[in-house]
KEVEXTOR-810534 format. One record per residue: x, y, z of N, C-alpha, C in turn; residue in one letter. Coordinates in steps of 0.05 Angstrom, whole numbers, padded with zeros to 5 digits. Last residue first. Example, Ala and Ser with C-alpha at 12.3 -4.5 7.8 and 13.67 -1.06 7.14 Angstrom:
2
{{00257,-00045,00142},{00273,-00021,00143},{00258,00001,00157},"S"}
{{00264,-00114,00156},{00246,-00090,00156},{00264,-00066,00156},"A"}
This chain:
61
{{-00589,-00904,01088},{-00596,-00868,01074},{-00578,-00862,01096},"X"}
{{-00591,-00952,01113},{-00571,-00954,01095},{-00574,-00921,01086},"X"}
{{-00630,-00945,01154},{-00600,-00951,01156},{-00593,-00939,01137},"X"}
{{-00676,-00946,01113},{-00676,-00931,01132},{-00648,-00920,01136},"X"}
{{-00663,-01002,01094},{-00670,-00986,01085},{-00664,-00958,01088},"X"}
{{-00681,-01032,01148},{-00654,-01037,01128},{-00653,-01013,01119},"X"}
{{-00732,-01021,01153},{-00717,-01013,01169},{-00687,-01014,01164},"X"}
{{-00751,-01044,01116},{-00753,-01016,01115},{-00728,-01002,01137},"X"}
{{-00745,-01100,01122},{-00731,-01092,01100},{-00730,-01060,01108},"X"}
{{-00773,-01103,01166},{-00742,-01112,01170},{-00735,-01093,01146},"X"}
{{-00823,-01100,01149},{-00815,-01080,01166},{-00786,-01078,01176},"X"}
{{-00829,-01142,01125},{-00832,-01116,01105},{-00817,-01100,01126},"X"}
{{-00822,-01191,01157},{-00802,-01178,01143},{-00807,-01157,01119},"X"}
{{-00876,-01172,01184},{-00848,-01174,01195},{-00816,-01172,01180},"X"}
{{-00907,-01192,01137},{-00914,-01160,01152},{-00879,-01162,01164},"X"}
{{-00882,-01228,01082},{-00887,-01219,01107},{-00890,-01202,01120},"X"}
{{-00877,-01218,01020},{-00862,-01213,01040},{-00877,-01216,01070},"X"}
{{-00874,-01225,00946},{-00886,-01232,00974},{-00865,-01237,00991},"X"}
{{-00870,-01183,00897},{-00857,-01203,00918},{-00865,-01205,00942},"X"}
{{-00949,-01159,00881},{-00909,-01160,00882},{-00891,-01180,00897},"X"}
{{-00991,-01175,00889},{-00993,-01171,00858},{-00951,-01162,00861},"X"}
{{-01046,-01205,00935},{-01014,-01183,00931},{-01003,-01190,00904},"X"}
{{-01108,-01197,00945},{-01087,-01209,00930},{-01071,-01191,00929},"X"}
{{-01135,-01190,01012},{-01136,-01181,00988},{-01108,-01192,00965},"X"}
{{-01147,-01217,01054},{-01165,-01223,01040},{-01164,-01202,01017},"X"}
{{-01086,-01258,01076},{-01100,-01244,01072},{-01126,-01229,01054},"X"}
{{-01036,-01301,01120},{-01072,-01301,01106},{-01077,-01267,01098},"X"}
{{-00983,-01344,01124},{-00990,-01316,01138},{-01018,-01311,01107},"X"}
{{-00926,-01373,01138},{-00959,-01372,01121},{-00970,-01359,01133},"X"}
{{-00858,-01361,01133},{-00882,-01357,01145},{-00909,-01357,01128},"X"}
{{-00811,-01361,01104},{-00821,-01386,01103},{-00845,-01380,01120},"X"}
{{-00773,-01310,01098},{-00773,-01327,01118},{-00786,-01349,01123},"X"}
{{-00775,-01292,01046},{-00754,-01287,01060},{-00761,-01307,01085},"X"}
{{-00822,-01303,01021},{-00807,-01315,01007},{-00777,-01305,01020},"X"}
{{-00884,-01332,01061},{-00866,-01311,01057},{-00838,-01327,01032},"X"}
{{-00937,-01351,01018},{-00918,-01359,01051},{-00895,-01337,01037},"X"}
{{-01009,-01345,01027},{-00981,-01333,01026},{-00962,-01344,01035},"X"}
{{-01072,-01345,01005},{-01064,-01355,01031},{-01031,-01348,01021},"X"}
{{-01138,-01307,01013},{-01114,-01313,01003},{-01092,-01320,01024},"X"}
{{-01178,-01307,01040},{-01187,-01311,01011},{-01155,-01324,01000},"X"}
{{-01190,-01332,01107},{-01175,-01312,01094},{-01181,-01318,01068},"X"}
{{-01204,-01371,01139},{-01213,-01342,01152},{-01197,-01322,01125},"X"}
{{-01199,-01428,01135},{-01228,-01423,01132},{-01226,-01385,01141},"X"}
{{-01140,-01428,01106},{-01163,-01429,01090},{-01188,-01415,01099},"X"}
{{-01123,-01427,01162},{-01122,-01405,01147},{-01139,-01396,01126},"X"}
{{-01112,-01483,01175},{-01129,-01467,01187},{-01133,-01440,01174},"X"}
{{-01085,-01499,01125},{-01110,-01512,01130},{-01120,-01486,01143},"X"}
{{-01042,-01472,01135},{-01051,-01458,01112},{-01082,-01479,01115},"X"}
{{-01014,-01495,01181},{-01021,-01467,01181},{-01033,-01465,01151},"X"}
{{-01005,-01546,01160},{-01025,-01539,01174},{-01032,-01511,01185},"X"}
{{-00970,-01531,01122},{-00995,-01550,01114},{-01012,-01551,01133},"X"}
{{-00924,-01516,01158},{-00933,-01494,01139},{-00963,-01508,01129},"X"}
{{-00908,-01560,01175},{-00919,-01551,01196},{-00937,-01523,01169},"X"}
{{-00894,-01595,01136},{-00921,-01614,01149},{-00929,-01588,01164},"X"}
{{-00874,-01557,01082},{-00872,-01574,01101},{-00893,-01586,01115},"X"}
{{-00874,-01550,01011},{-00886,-01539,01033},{-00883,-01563,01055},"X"}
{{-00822,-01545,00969},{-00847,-01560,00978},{-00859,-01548,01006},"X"}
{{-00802,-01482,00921},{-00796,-01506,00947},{-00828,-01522,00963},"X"}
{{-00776,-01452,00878},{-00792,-01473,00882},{-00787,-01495,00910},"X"}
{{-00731,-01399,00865},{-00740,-01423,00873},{-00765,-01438,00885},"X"}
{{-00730,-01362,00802},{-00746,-01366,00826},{-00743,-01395,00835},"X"}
């Protein structure tokens, strides 16, 4: 797993985020912080790229 620092713009998407969500995320395909108030327990993905992947997916059958 890589380890990467969080940028100035992702630091402020996760400030504002704090006050509306329990849990805060950044995607591990595209770098998006994105909030939700239940804990995800698998590879974290983004609504957008869950729906990329499926749609990959889809294709490839």
């Amino acid at each position: 797993m890589e380890i990467r620092l969080l940028n100035n713009t992702q630091k402020e998407q996760v400030g504002k985020l704090l006050s509306f969500y329990k849990f805060i995320y950044i995607c591990n395909r595209c770098g998006l912080v994105y909030g939700a108030d239940n804990e995800e327990k698998k590879i974290i993905h983004c609504p957008k790229c869950l729906l990329e992947l499926r749609k990959e997916k889809e294709e490839q059958r």
